[in-house]
N, C-alpha and C positions, 0 to 999 in steps of 0.2 A: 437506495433500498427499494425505491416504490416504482425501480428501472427492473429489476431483478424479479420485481413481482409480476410486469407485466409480461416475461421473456420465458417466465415456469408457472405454466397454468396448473400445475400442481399443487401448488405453494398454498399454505393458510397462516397470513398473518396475525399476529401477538401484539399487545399493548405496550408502552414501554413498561421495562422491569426496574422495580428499584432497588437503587444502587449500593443497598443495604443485605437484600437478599444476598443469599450465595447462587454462585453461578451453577450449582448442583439441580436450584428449581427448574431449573428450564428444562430440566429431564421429567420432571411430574407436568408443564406446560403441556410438554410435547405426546405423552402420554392420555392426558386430557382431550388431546385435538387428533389420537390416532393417527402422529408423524413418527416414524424411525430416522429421520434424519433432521437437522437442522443446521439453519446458520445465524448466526449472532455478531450484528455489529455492537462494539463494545467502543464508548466513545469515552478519552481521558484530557482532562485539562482544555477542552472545548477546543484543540487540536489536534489530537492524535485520536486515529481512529486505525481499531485492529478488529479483526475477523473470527471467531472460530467457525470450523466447523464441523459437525459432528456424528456419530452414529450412537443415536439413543436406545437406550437407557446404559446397552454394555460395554462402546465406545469401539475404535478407537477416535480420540478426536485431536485436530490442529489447534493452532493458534498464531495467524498472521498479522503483519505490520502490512495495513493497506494505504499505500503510495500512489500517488500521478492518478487518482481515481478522477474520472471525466463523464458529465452525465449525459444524458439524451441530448437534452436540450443544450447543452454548454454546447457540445459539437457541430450538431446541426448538418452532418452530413448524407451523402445523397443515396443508399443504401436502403431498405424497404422491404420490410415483409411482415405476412399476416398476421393479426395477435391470433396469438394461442396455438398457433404452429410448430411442429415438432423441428427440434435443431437437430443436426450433426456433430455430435465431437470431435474434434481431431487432436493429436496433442502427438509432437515431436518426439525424435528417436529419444530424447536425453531423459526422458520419464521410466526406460528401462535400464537405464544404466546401473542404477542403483537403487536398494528397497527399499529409501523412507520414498524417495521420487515414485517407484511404481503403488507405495499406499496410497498417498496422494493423488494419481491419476485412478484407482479403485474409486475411493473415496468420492470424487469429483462429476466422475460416471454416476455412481448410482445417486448422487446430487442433484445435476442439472437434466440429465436426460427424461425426457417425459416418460411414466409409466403406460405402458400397453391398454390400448381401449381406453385411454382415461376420461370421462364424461366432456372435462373440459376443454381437451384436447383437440384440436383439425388432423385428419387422417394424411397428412402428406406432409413433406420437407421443404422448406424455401429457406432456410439460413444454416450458416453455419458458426458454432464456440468454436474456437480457436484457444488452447492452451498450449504454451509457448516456454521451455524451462530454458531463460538466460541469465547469465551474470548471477548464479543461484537464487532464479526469482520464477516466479510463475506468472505469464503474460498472458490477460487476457482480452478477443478482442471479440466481433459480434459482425458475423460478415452476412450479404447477403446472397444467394445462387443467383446468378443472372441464367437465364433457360434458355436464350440466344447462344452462347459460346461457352459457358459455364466459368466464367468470370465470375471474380468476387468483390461486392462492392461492401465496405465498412457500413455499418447501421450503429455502431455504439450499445451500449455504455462500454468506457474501457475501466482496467483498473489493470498494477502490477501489486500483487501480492507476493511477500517477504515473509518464509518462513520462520518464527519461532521453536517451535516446541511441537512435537505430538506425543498424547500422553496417551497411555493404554484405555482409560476406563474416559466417561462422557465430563469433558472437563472434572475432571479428576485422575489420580491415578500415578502410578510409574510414570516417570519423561523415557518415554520408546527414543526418543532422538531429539538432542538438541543442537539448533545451526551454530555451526563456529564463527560463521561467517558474518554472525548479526550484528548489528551495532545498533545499541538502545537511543530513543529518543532525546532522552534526558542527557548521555554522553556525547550526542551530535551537538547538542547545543550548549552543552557546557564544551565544548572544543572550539566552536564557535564565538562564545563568548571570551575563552583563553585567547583565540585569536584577534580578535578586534584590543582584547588589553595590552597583548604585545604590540601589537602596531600602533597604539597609542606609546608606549614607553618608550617603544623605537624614535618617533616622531619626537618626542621631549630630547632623547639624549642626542638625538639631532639638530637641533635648535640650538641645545646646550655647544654642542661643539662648532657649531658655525659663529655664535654667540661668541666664544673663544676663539675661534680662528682671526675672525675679523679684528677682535679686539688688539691682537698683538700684532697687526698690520697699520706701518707708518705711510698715511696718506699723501704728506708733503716732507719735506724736511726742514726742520725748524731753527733756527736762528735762536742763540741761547742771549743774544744781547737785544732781544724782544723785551726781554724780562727787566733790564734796565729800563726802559723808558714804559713801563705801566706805570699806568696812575688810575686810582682808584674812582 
């Protein structure tokens, strides 16, 4: 988050919200601090962490599953450019293929891109966003312009966001579209959990039957006039 604040000098951060409010107040937050857009990381089970985000107070707004997120610092790679410098968007053909993809590249534009003149802003371009629609995911990455050849070198932060849901109105509303393609947290890991029980059962009735196999295998062949001469 505090990667994101340094990358949109636009940006006016919010305190954390409690988790009791409804997610409706963040439209009188935003209102308060004279934002029409927002984004909201929304963190569950002190592992799962999802995104909206949104146009206030009349919507319409997302709601992602954020995956492989990677910070400044974790990366550490050689890429570089000015705080508070205006980026570039770019974002692949597959964002018009289809209208929830092209809301979402709307949406993302008038998101990150810096406003015109803005106080805080540097009057020129040295990096480039990078929005990327694969494997129905939104890839983002944070490159820098090299001015020698126009090469581009990675700066971070990355992250792939996984669409859920966009609903008509600011986290509320009609679901405009929902992905087919999602598959919830809670189901990744009870699948996951299914599967370690199988291979555990597996590994028992394995046992079992080797356990049986061996058993009814004659090692030497026995002499039944052994039995005469025991003594106890």
């Amino acid at each position: 988050m505090k990667d994101f604040k340094v990358l949109m000098p636009h940006s006016k951060s919010e305190t954390k919200m409690d988790k009791k409010d409804s997610l409706t107040v963040i439209n009188e937050i935003c209102q308060m601090k004279n934002c029409t857009k927002c984004i909201y990381f929304e963190s569950k089970r002190k592992t799962d962490l999802y995104l909206w985000m949104s146009n206030c107070p009349s919507g319409p707004s997302v709601r992602f599953d954020v995956q492989n997120i990677h910070t400044l610092l974790e990366l550490k790679l050689t890429g570089n450019c000015l705080k508070h410098s205006r980026p570039l968007l770019c974002f692949n053909e597959a964002f018009d293929e289809a209208p929830h993809w092209s809301l979402l590249k709307e949406l993302l534009i008038q998101i990150f891109s810096t406003p015109r003149n803005h106080p805080k802003s540097q009057p020129f371009v040295d990096h480039v966003f990078s929005f990327t629609v694969a494997d129905n995911r939104i890839w983002f990455r944070n490159y820098q312009a090299m001015e020698e050849d126009g090469k581009l070198a990675e700066i971070g932060p990355r992250m792939v966001l996984n669409p859920i849901k966009i609903f008509r109105g600011s986290f509320e509303g009609e679901v405009l579209w929902q992905n087919p393609h999602y598959v919830s947290r809670i189901n990744i890991r009870r699948q996951i959990k299914l599967a370690k029980a199988n291979k555990y059962m597996d590994q028992v009735q394995q046992k079992k039957a080797r356990k049986k196999r061996l058993s009814g295998i004659i090692t030497y062949k026995s002499d039944i006039t052994d039995q005469v001469f025991a003594t106890n």
